[in-house]
C-alpha positions as CSV (number, residue, x, y, z in Angstrom):
1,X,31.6,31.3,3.0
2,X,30.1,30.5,6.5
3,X,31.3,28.3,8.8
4,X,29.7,25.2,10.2
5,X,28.0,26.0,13.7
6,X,29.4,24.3,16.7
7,X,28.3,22.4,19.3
8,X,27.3,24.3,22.8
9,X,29.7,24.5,24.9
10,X,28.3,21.7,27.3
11,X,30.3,19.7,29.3
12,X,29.6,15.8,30.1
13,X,31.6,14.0,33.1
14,X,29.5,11.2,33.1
15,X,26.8,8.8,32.2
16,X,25.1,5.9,33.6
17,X,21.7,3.9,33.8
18,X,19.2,4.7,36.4
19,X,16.0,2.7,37.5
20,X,13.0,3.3,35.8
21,X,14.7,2.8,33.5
22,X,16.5,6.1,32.9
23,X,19.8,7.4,31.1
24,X,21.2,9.7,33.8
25,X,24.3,12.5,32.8
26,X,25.9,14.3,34.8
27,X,28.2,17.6,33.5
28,X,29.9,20.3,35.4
29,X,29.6,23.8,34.6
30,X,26.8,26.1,33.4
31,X,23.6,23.2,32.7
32,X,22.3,23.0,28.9
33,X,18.9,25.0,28.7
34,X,17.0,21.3,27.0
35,X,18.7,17.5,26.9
36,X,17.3,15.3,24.6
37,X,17.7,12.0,23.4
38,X,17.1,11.6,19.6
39,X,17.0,9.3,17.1
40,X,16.2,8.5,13.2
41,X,11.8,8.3,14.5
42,X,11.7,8.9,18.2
43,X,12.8,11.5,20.7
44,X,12.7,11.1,24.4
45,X,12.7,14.6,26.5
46,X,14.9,14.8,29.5
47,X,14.7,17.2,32.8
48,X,17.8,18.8,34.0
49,X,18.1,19.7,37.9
50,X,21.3,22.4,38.3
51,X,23.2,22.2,41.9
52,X,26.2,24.1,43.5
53,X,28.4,20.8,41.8
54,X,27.2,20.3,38.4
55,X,23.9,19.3,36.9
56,X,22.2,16.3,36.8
57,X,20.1,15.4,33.6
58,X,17.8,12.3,33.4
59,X,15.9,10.9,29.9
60,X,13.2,8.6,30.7
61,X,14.1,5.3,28.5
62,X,10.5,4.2,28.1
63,X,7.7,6.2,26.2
64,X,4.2,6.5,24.7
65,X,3.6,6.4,21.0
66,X,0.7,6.7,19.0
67,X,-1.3,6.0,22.4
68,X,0.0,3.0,22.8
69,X,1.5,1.4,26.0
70,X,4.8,2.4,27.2
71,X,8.0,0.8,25.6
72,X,11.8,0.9,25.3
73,X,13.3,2.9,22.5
74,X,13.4,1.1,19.0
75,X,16.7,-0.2,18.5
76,X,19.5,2.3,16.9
77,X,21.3,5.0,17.7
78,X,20.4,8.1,19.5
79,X,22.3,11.3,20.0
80,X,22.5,13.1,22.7
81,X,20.8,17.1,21.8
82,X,20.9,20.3,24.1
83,X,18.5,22.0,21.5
84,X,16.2,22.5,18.6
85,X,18.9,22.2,15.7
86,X,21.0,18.9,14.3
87,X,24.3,20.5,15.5
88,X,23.0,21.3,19.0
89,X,25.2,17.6,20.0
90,X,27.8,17.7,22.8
91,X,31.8,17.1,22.9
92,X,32.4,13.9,24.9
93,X,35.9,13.5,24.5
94,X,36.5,13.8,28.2
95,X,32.8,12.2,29.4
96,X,33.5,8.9,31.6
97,X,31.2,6.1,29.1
98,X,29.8,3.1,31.0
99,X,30.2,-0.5,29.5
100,X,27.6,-1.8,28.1
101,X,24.6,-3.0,30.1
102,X,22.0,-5.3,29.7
103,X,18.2,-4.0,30.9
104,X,16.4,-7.4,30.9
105,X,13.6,-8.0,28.6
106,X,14.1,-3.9,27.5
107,X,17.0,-3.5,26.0
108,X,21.3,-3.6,25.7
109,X,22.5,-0.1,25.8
110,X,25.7,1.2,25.1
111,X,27.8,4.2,24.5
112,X,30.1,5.2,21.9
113,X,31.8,8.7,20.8
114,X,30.8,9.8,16.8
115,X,32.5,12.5,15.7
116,X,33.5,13.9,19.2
117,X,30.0,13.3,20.0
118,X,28.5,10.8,22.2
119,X,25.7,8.4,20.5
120,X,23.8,6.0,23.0
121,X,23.1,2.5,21.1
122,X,20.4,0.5,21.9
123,X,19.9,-3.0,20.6
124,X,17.7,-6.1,21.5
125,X,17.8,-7.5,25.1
126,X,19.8,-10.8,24.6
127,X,21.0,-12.5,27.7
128,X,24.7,-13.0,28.1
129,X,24.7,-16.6,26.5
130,X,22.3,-15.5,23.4
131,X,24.3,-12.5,22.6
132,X,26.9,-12.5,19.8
133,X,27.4,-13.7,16.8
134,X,29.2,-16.7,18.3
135,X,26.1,-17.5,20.5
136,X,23.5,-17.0,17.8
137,X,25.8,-19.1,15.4
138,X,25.6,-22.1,18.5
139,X,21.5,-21.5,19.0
140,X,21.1,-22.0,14.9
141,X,22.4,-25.4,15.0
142,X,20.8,-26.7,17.9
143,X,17.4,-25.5,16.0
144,X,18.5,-27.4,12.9
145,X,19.7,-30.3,14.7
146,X,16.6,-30.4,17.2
147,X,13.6,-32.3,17.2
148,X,10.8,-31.2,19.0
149,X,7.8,-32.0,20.4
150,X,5.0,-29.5,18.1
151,X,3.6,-26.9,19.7
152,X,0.0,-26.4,19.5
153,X,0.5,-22.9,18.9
154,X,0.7,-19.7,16.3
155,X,4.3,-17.8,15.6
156,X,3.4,-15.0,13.8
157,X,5.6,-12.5,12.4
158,X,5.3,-9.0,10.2
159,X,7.6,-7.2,8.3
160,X,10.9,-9.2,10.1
161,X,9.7,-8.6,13.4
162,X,9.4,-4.6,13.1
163,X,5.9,-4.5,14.1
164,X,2.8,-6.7,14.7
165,X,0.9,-5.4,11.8
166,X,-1.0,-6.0,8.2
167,X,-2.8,-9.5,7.4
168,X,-1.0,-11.4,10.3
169,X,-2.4,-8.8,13.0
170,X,-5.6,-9.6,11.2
171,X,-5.3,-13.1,11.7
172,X,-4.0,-13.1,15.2
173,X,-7.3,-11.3,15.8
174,X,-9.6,-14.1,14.4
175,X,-7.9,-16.9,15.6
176,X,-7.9,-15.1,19.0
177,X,-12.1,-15.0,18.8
178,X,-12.2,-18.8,17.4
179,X,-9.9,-20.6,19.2
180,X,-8.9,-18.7,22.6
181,X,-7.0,-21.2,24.1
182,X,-4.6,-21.3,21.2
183,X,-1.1,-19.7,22.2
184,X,0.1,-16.9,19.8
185,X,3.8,-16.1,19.8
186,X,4.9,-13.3,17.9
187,X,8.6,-12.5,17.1
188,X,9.8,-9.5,17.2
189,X,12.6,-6.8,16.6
190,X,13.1,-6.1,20.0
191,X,11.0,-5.3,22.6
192,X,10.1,-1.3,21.7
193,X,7.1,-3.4,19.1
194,X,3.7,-3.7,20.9
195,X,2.0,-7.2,20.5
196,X,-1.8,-7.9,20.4
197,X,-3.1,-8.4,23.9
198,X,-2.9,-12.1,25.1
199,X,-0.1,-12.7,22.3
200,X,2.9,-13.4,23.6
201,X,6.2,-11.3,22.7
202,X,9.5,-13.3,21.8
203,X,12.3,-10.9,21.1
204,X,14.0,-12.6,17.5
205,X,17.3,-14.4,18.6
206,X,16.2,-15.6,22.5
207,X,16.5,-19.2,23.1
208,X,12.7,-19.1,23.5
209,X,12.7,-17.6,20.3
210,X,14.4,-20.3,18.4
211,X,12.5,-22.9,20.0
212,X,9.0,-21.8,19.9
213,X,10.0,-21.5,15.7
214,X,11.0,-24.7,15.7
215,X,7.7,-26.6,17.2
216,X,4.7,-23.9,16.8
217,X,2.6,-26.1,14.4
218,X,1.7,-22.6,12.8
219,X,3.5,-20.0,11.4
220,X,1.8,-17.1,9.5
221,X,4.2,-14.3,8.2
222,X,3.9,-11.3,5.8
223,X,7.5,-11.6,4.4
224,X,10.8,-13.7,3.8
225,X,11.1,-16.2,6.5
226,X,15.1,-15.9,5.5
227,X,17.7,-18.2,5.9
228,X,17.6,-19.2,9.2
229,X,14.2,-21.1,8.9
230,X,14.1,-25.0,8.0
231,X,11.1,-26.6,7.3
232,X,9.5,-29.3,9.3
233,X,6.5,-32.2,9.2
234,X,4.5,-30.7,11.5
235,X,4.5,-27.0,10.9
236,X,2.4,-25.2,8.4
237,X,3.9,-21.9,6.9
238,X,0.9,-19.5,5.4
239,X,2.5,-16.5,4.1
240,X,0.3,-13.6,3.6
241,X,2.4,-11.5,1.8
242,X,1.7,-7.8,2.0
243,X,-0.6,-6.5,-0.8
244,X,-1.4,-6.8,-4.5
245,X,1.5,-5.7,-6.9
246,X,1.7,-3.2,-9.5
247,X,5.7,-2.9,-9.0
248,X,7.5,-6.3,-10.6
249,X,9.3,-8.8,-7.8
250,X,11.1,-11.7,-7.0
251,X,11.7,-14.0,-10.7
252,X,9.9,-10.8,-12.6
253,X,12.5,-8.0,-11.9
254,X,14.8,-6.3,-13.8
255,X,18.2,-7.6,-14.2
256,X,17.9,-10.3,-11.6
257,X,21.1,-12.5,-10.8
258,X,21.6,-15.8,-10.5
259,X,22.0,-15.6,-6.6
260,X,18.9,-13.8,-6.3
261,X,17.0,-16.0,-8.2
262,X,18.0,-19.1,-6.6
263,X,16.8,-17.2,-3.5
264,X,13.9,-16.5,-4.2
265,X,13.1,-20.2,-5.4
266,X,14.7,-21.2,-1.8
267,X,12.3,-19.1,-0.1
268,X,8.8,-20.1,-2.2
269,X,9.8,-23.9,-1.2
270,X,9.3,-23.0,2.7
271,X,5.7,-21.8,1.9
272,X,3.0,-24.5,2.2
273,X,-0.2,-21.5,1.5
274,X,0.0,-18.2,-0.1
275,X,-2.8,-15.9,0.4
276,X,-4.0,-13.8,-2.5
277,X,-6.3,-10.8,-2.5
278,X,-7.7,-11.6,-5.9
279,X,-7.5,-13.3,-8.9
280,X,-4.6,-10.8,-10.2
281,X,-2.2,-11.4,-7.7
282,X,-2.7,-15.2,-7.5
283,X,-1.3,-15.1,-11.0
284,X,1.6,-12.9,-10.3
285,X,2.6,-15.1,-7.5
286,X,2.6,-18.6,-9.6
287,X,4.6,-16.3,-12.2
288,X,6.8,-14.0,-10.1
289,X,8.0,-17.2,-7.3
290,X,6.8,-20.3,-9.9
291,X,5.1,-21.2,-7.1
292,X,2.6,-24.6,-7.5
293,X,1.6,-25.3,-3.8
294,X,-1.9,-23.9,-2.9
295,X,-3.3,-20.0,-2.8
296,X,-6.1,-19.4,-1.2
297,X,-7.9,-16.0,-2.6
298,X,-10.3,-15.3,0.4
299,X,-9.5,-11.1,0.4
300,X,-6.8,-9.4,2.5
301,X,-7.6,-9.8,6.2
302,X,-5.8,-6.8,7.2
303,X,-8.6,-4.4,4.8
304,X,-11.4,-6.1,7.4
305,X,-10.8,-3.2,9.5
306,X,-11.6,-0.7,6.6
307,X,-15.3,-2.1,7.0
308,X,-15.5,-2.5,10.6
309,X,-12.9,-0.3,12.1
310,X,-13.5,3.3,14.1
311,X,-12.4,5.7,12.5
312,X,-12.5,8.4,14.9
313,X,-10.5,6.0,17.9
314,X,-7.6,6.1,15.2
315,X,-7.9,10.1,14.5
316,X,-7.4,10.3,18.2
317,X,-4.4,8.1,18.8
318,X,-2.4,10.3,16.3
319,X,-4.2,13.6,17.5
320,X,-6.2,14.6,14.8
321,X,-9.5,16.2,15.3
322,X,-12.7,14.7,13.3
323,X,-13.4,17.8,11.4
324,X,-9.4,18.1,9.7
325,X,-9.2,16.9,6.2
326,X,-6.6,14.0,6.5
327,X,-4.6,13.1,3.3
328,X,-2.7,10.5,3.7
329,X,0.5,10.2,1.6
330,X,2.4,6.5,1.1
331,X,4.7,6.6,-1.4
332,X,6.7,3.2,-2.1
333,X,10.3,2.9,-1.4
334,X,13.0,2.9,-3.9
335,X,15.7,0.6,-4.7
336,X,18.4,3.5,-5.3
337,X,17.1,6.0,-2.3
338,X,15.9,3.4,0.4
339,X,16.3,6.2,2.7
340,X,14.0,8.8,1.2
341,X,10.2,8.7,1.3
342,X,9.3,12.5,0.8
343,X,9.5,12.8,-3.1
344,X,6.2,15.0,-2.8
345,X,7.9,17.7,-0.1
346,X,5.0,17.7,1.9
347,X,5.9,20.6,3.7
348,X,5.5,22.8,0.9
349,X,2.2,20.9,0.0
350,X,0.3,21.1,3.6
351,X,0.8,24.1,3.3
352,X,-0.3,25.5,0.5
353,X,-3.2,23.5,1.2
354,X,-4.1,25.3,4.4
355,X,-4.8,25.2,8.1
356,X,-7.8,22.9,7.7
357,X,-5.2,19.9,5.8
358,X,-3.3,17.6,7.6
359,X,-0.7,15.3,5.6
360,X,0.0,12.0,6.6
361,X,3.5,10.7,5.6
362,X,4.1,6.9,5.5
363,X,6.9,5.7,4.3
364,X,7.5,2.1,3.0
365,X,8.3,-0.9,6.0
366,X,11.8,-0.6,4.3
367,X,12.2,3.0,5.0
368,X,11.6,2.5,8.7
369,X,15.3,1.8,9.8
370,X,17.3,3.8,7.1
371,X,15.0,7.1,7.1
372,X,14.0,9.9,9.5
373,X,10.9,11.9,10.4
374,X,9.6,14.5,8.8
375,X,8.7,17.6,10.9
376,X,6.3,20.6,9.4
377,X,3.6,22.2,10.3
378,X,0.1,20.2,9.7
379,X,2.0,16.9,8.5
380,X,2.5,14.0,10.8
381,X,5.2,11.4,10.1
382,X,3.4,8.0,10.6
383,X,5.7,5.9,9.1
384,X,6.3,4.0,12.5
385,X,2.9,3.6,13.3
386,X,2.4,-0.1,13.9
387,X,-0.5,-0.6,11.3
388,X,-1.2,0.9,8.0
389,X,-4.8,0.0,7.7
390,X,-5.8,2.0,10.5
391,X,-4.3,5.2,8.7
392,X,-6.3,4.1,5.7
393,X,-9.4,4.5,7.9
394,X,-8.3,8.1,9.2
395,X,-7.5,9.6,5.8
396,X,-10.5,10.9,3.9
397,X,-8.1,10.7,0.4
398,X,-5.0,9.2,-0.5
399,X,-1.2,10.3,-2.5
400,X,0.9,7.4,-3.6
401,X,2.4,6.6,-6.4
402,X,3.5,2.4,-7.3
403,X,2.3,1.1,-3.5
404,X,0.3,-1.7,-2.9
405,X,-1.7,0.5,-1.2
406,X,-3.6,1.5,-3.8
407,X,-5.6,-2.1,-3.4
408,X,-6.5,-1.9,-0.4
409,X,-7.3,1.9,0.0
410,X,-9.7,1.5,-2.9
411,X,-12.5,-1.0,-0.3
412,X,-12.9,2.5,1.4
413,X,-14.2,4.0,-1.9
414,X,-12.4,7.5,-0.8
415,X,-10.6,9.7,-3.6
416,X,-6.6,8.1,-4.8
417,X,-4.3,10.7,-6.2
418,X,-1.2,9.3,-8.0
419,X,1.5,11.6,-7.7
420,X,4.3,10.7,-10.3
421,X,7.4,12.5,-10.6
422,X,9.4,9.7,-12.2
423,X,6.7,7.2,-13.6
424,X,9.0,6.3,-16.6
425,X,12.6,5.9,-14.9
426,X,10.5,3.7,-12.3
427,X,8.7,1.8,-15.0
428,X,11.5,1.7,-16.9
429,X,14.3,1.4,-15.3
430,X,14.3,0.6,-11.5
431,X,11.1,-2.3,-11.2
432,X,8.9,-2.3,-14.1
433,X,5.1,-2.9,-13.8
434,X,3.0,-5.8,-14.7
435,X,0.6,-3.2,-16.0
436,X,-0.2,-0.3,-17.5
437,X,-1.4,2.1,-14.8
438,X,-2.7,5.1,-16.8
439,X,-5.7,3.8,-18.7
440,X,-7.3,2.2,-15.5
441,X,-5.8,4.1,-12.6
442,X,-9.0,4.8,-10.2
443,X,-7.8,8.5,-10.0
444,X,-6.0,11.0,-11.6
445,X,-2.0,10.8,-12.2
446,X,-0.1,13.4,-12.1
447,X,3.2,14.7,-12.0
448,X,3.0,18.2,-11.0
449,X,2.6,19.0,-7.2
450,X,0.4,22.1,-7.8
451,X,-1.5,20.4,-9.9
452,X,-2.1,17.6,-7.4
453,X,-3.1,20.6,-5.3
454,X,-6.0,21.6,-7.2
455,X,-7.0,18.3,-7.6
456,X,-7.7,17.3,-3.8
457,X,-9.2,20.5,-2.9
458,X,-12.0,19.6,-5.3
459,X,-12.6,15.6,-4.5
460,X,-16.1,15.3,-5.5
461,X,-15.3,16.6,-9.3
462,X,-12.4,13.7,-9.0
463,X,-15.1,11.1,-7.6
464,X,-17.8,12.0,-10.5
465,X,-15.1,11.8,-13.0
466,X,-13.2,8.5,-12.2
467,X,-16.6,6.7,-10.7
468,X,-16.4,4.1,-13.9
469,X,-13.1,3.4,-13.6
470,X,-13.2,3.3,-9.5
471,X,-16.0,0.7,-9.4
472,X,-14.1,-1.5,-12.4
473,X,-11.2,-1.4,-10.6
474,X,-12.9,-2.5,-7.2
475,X,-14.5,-5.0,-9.3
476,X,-11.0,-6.7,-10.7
477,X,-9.1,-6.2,-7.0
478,X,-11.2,-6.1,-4.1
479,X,-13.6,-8.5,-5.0
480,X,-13.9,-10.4,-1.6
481,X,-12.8,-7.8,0.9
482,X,-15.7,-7.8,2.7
483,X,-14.9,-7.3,5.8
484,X,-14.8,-11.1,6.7
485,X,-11.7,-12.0,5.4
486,X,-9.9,-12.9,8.3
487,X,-13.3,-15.3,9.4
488,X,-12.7,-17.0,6.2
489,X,-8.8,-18.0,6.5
490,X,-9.3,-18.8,10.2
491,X,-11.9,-21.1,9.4
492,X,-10.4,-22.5,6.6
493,X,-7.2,-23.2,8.5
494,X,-9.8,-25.2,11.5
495,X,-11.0,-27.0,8.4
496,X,-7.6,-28.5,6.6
497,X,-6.7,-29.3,10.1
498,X,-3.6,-26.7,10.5
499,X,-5.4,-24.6,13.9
């Protein structure tokens, strides 16, 4: 029996904030060799500068990713690493830990021992009076109690504020071109998530936040507005959603409780448009939320980009030369094992593939917080990439298995392999489907991973063989995604009067 390795031998007298803004530590004794802050989808490389009194480390608190502009770290917790391995932590029994401190429009950060171990917390940049349970408690009920003057403007939100992304992003776009003097808020997470250019950020839980929900005229989501949302004359709430179904939801699930149901019915009642993709999923949604108010089926705005977009400007934001062959693999999520998106082992998979293969893994919106990166050799972990559709533009092929996805990868006309390992306890037992994937699936389904191998090394046999089936099944689901979409719900919206 082996014993579990122990931390270096690395010791911490102190910590504090620096300008920049930059996490500064301080130790005495021999200086680590690496320092490294790291958490569940981002690491941020420190230097280390060794004196005749101790070392001084400092880890640069904003960063760069996927080419974008630099940002604070998403909110979580980060651990403190003097090497390569999981274990390679630090003891901070004896390390002096500042209070926390607030960063102003970055972030709070604070620090905490885990396990003998110190963790550095980050969490949105609330101001002293909006911070708190207590605080946020006060701010909800002025909202509900206020009545304010509307707001000419746009609030958009995706995926609870964890990015700016899918057919809001699409929207924001259009109504950006057609109306330019319109203001468009976007609430967000905190204030790591990148927001269209001209859009204004508003971290979720500000003052400013709470008020500009209460009076933008227009609100356009992609998810649950939740409970801290109530409705009002003079706003319009168009919610998106986020793709075409093939997994059950809301009233159609499994074993759904009372609470849950009366949810859901909650939640419908704040919507005053629902935007379908196609004739298939407006019926789902009038079954699934009993929903009776108005559904506009115009196409997904967020696939516009799949006729438009540049492919190449996306292969080189995540590093990928034009000449790789990009798979991209987006399993959903699953309701017992939110935290695991590699049911393929994609390390394995790459490869065997080969040098010329690069995998892309992207896990579901609701794997972003709970899961971690996967690091191997010729697969990149883009599950925190801001925007899907611009992955579906890189990959020339994609892997999932119950996603969404496969509607809107299908406008590309590119090969979809559906790798299965537990079709019939999924079907069966965790969601159910409101169809029967095998007889119509636009590619082959498999459950075998080396058999899933020999299939995408030979994509033009797949192409010839499923052609009839690919072009029915563009036929029934992407009938209007066109690459106008987004032109059609903006001026739609200018027409009914709500822009």
């Amino acid at each position: 029996m082996t014993s579990a390795p122990t931390p270096h031998s690395i010791t911490i007298d102190a910590f504090s904030l620096a300008a920049g803004p930059a996490l500064e530590i301080r130790g005495s004794g021999v200086a680590p060799e690496s320092l490294t802050l790291v958490g569940a989808r981002l690491r941020l490389p420190g230097t280390i500068v060794s004196g005749n009194s101790g070392w001084v480390g400092t880890v640069p608190l904003l960063a760069r990713r996927w080419g974008g502009p630099p940002l604070p770290p998403p909110s979580g917790s980060y651990r403190v690493s003097v090497g390569d391995r999981p274990h390679d932590s630090v003891h901070a029994l004896d390390a002096q830990l500042p209070d926390t401190q607030l960063v102003p429009g970055m972030f709070r950060v604070a620090f905490r021992v885990d396990d003998d171990r110190v963790a550095v917390v980050f969490t949105a940049p609330l101001d002293d009076d909006e911070h708190g349970a207590a605080n946020q408690s006060r701010l909800e009920s002025e909202y509900r109690s206020a009545h304010p003057e509307p707001l000419d403007a746009v609030f958009f939100e995706s995926f609870y504020g964890q990015n700016a992304s899918c057919n809001p992003l699409a929207l924001d776009r259009a109504i950006a071109a057609a109306r330019p003097d319109t203001t468009r808020y976007w609430g967000v997470a905190d204030a790591s998530v990148d927001v269209p250019h001209g859009a204004v950020r508003l971290i979720e839980g500000t003052a400013e936040w709470w008020r500009v929900r209460s009076a933008a005229r227009l609100i356009i989501i992609n998810d649950w507005l939740r409970n801290r949302y109530r409705s009002r004359r003079h706003q319009t709430v168009l919610q998106t959603w986020h793709g075409t179904m093939l997994k059950k939801l809301a009233l159609s699930r499994r074993r759904l409780g009372i609470r849950p149901a009366l949810a859901t019915l909650r939640e419908r009642s704040r919507w005053d448009v629902l935007l379908a993709q196609n004739g298939f999923a407006r019926g789902v949604f009038r079954r699934a939320y009993a929903y009776r108010g108005p559904i506009w089926e115009e196409g997904y705005p967020r696939d516009d980009i799949l006729v438009t977009g540049d492919r190449s400007a996306v292969r080189a934001r995540l590093g990928i030369p034009d000449d790789a062959r990009v798979l991209l693999y987006a399993p959903t999520w699953r309701d017992d094992r939110p935290d695991h998106v590699d049911h393929l082992n994609v390390a394995e998979f790459t490869a065997t593939l080969g040098p010329e293969y690069v995998t892309l893994i992207r896990g579901h919106s609701r794997t972003l917080q709970p899961g971690h990166d996967v690091e191997a050799g010729g697969v990149i972990d883009v599950t925190s990439y801001p925007d899907v559709s611009e992955l579906f533009l890189a990959a020339d092929a994609l892997i999932t298995d119950y996603s969404s996805v496969m509607f809107d990868f299908s406008v590309t006309g590119k090969p979809i392999y559906f790798y299965t390992p537990d079709l019939d306890r999924y079907r069966e037992v965790l969601r159910g489907f409101y169809f029967d994937l095998l007889p119509v699936a636009p590619g082959p389904v498999v459950n075998d991973a080396d058999e899933l191998v020999s299939l995408v090394t030979r994509p033009e046999a797949v192409q010839k063989e499923y052609a009839a089936k690919y072009a029915a099944w563009r036929e029934r689901f992407n009938p209007r995604d066109d690459g106008r979409a987004a032109e059609r719900v903006v001026a739609r919206l200018i027409r009914e009067g709500m822009l």
